[in-house]
Backbone as CSV, one residue per row, in Angstrom:
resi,resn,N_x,N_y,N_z,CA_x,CA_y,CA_z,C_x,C_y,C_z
1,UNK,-201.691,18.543,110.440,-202.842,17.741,110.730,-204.071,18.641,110.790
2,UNK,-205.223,18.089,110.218,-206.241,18.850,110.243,-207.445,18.839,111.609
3,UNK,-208.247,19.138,112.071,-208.785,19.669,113.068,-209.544,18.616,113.127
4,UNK,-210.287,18.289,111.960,-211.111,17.003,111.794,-210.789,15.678,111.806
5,UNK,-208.797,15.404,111.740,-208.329,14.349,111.442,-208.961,13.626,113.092
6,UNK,-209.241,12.365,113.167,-209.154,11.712,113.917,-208.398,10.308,114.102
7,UNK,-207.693,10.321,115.233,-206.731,9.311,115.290,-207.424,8.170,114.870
8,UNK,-206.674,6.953,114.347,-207.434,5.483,113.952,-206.495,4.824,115.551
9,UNK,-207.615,4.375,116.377,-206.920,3.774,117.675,-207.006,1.974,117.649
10,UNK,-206.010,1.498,118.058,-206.210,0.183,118.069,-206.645,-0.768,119.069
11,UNK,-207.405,0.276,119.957,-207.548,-0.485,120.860,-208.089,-2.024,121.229
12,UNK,-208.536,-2.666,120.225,-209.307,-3.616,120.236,-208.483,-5.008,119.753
13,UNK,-207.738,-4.370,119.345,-206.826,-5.237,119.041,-206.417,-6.913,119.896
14,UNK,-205.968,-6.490,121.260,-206.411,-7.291,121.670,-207.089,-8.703,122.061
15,UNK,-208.422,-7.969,122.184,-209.706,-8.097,122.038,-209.639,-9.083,120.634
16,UNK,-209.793,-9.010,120.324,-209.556,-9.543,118.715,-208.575,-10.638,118.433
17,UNK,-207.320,-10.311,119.091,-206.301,-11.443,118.848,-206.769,-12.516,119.838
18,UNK,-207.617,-12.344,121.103,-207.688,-13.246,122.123,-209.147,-14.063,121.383
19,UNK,-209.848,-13.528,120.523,-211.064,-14.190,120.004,-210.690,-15.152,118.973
20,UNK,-209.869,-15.348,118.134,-209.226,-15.517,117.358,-207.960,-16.929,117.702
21,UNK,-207.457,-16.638,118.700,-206.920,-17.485,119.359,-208.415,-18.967,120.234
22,UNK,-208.911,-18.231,120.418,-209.606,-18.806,121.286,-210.759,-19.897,120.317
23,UNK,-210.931,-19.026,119.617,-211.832,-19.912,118.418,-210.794,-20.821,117.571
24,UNK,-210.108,-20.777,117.457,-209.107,-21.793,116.851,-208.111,-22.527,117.830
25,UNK,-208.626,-22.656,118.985,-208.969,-23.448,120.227,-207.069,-23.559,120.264
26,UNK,-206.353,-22.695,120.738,-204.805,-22.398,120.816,-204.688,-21.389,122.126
27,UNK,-203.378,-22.225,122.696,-202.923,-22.089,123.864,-202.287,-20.452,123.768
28,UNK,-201.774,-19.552,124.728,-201.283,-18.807,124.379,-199.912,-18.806,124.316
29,UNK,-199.296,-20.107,124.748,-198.268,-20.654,124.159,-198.315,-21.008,122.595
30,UNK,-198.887,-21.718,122.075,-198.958,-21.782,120.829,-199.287,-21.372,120.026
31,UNK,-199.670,-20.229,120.889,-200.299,-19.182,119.553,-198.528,-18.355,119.381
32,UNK,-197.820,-17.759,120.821,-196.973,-17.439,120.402,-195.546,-18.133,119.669
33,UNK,-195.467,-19.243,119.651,-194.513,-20.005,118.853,-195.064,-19.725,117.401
34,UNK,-196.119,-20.280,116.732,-197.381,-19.884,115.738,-196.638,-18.349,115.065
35,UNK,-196.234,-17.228,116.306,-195.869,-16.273,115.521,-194.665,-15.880,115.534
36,UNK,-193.873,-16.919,116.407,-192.098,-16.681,116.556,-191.374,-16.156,117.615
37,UNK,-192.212,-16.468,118.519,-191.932,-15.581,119.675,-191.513,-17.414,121.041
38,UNK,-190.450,-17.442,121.192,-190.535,-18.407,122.283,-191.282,-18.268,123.860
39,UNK,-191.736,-17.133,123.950,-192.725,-17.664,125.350,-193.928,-16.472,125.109
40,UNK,-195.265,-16.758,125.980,-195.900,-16.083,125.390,-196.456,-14.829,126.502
41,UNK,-195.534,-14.283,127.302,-195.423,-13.496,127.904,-196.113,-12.111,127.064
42,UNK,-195.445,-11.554,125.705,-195.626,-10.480,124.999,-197.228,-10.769,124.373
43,UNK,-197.034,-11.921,123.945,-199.208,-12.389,123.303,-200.091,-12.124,125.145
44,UNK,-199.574,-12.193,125.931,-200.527,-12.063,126.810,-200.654,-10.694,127.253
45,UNK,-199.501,-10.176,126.725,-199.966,-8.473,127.119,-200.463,-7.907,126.211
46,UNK,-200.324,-7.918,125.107,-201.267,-7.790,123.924,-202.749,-8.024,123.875
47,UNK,-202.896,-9.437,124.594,-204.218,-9.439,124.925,-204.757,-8.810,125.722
48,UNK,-204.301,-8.315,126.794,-204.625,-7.873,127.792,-204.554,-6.157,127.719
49,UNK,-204.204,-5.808,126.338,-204.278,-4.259,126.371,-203.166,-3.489,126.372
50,UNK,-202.047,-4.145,127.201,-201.046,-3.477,127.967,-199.684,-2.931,126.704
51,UNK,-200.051,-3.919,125.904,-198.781,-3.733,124.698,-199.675,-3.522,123.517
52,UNK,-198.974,-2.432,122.636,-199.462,-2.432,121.099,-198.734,-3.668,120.147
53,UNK,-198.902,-3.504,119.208,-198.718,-4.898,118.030,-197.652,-3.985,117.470
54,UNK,-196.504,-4.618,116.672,-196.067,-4.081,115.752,-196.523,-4.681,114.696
55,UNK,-196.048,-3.590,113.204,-196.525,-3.777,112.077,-196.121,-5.732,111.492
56,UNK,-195.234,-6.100,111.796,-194.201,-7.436,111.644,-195.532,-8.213,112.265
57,UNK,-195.981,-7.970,113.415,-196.738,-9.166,114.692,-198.394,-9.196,113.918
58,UNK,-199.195,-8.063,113.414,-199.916,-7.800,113.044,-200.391,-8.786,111.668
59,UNK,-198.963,-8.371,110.774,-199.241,-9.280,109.318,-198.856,-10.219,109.619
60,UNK,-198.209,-11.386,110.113,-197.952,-12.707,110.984,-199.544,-12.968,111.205
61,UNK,-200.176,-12.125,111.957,-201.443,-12.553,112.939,-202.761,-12.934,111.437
62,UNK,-202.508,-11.794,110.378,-203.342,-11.625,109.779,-202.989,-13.437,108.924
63,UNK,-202.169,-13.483,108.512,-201.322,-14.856,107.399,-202.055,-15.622,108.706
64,UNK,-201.625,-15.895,109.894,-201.930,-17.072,110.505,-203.974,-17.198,110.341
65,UNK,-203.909,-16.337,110.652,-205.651,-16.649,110.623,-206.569,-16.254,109.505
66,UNK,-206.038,-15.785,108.326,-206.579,-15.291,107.087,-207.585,-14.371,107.528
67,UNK,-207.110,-13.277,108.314,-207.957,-11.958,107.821,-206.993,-10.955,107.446
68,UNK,-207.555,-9.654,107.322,-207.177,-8.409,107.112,-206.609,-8.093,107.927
69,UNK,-205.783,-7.141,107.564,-204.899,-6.100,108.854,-206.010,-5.168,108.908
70,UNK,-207.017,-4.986,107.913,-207.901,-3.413,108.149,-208.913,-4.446,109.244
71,UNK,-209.098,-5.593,109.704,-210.037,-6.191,110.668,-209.404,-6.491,112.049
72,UNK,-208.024,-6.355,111.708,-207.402,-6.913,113.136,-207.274,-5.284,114.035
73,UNK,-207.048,-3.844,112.871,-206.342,-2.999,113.270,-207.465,-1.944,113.754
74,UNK,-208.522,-1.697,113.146,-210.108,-0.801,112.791,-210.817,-1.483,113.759
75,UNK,-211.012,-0.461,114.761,-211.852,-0.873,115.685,-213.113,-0.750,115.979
76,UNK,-213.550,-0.023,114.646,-214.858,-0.307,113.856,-214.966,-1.518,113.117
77,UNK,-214.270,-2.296,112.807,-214.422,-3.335,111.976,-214.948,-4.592,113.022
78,UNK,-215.604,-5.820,112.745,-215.528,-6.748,113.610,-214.714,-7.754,112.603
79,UNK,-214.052,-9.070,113.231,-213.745,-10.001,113.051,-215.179,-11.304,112.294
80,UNK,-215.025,-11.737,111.112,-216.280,-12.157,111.108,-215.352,-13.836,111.408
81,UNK,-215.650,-14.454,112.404,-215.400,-15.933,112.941,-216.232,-17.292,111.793
């Protein structure tokens, strides 16, 4: 790794899945059925920071709401709603 590499962090992620949810006016129950998950215990820690996404939960998220993985994942990027 080079000196200059800088990590790509996801922190926003989140952030992002809860805007997203919220504008397409979905429970966080139904958002997690929506991605296959029977309760939505794991979408609320996700929102909340506490859990990362896997690569599987990510492209699910992107198909359900037609964006990018480089908008859900780049926390330079915004979500355009």
């Amino acid at each position: 790794m080079s000196r200059g590499f800088q990590e790509n962090r996801v922190s926003r992620f989140g952030e992002k899945l809860r805007s997203l949810r919220t504008h397409n006016s979905m429970t966080l129950q139904e958002l997690a059925i929506a991605l296959g998950h029977s309760a939505h215990g794991y979408i609320s820690e996700l929102e909340a920071g506490k859990k990362q996404p896997t690569i599987v939960l990510v492209l699910r998220v992107s198909r359900l709401f037609d964006v990018t993985t480089d908008e859900l994942l780049r926390d330079d990027l915004e979500i355009m709603l």
